[in-house]
C-alpha positions as CSV (number, residue, x, y, z in Angstrom):
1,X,0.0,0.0,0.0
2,X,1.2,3.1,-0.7
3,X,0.0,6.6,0.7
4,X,-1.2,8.9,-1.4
5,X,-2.7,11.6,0.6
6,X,-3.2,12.7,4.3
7,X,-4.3,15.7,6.3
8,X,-4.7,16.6,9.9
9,X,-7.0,19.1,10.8
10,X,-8.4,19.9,14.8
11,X,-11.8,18.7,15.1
12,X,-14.7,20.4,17.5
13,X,-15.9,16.9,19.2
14,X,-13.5,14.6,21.6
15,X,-12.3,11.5,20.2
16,X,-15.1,9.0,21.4
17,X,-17.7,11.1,19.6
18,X,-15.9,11.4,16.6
19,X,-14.7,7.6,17.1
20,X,-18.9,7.2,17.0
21,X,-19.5,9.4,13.9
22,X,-16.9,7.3,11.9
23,X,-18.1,4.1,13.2
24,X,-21.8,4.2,12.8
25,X,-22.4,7.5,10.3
26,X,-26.1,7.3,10.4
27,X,-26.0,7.7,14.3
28,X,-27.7,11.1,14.3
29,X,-30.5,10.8,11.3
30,X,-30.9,15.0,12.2
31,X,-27.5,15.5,11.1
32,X,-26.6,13.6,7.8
33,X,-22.8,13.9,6.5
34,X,-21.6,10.8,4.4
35,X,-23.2,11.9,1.1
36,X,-22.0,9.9,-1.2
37,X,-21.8,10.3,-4.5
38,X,-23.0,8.3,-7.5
39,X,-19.4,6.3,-8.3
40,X,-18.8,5.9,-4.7
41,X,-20.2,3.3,-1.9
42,X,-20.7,3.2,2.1
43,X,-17.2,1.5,3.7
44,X,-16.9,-0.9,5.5
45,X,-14.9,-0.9,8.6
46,X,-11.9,-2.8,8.6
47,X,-10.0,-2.0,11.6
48,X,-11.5,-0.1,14.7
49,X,-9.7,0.6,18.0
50,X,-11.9,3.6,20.6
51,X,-11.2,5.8,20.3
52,X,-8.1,6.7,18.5
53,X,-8.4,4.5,14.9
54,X,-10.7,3.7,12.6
55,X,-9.9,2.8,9.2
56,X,-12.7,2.4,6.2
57,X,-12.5,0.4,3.3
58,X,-12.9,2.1,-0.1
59,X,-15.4,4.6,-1.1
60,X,-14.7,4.1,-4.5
61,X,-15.8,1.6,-6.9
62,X,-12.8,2.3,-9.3
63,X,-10.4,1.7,-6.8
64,X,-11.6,-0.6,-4.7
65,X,-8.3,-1.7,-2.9
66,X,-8.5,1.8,-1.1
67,X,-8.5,2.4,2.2
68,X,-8.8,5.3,4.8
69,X,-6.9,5.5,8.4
70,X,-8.7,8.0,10.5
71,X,-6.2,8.9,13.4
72,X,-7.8,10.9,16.5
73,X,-5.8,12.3,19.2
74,X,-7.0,14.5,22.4
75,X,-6.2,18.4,21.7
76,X,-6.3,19.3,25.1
77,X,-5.7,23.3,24.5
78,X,-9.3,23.3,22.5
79,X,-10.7,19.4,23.9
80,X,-11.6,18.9,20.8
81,X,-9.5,16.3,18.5
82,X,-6.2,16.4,15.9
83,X,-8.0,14.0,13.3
84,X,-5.5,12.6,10.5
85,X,-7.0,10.9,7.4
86,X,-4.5,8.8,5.2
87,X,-5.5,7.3,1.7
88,X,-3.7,4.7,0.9
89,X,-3.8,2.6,-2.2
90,X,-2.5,-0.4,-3.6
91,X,0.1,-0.1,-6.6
92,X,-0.2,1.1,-9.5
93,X,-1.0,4.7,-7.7
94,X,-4.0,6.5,-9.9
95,X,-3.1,9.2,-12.1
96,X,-3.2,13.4,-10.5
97,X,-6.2,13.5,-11.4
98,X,-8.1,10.5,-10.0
99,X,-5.6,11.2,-7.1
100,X,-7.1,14.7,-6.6
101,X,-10.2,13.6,-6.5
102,X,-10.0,11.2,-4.0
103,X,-8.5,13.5,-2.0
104,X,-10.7,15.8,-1.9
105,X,-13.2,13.8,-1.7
106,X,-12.3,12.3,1.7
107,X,-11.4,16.1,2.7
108,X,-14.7,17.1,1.8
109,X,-16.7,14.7,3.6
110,X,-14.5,15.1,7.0
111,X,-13.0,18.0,7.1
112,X,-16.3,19.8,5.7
113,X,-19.6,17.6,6.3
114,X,-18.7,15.8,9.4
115,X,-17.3,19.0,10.9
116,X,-20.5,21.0,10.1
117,X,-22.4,18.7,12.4
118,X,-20.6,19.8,15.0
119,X,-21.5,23.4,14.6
120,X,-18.3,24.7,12.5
């Protein structure tokens, strides 16, 4: 597997609710945030440890040996959470563009959506 993007970015929830909203997405039905789109699928999860890991299997029907690490650590300054997503993908890598849109994809569905339902 090789990497092929990642972000960290501070959360507004502590880890165990975020562990929650990864886990079981459908949790709240008053606040909705894994829209997918029409190429892409629900994941599965394949690893899970509370409340610091969670890793998905692929979104993506063109790529489905992609997977997603979701890292949360305690910020104590804000008690919120320092949330790292990786994408990682078996060889041969996809092209920029497939690559950018996978990225952004997973950036727009946590570091948007997800973060909206906590209020920011």
């Amino acid at each position: 597997m090789i990497d092929i993007g990642s972000r960290r970015r501070n959360q507004p929830a502590p880890p165990h609710i975020l562990f929650e909203a990864l886990t079981q997405p459908d949790r709240d039905p008053a606040r909705p945030w894994l829209d997918l789109l029409d190429d892409e699928e629900r994941p599965r999860i394949i690893e899970a440890a509370a409340p610091s890991l969670v890793v998905w299997s692929s979104l993506w029907l063109k790529r489905p040996d992609a997977t997603v690490r979701f890292d949360l650590a305690p910020d104590s300054i804000r008690q919120g959470t320092d949330l790292r997503w990786t994408l990682s993908v078996e060889e041969p890598a996809p092209d920029a563009a497939l690559t950018g849109h996978l990225r952004k994809r997973v950036n727009q569905l946590i570091n948007a959506n997800l973060r909206y339902t906590f209020g920011q």
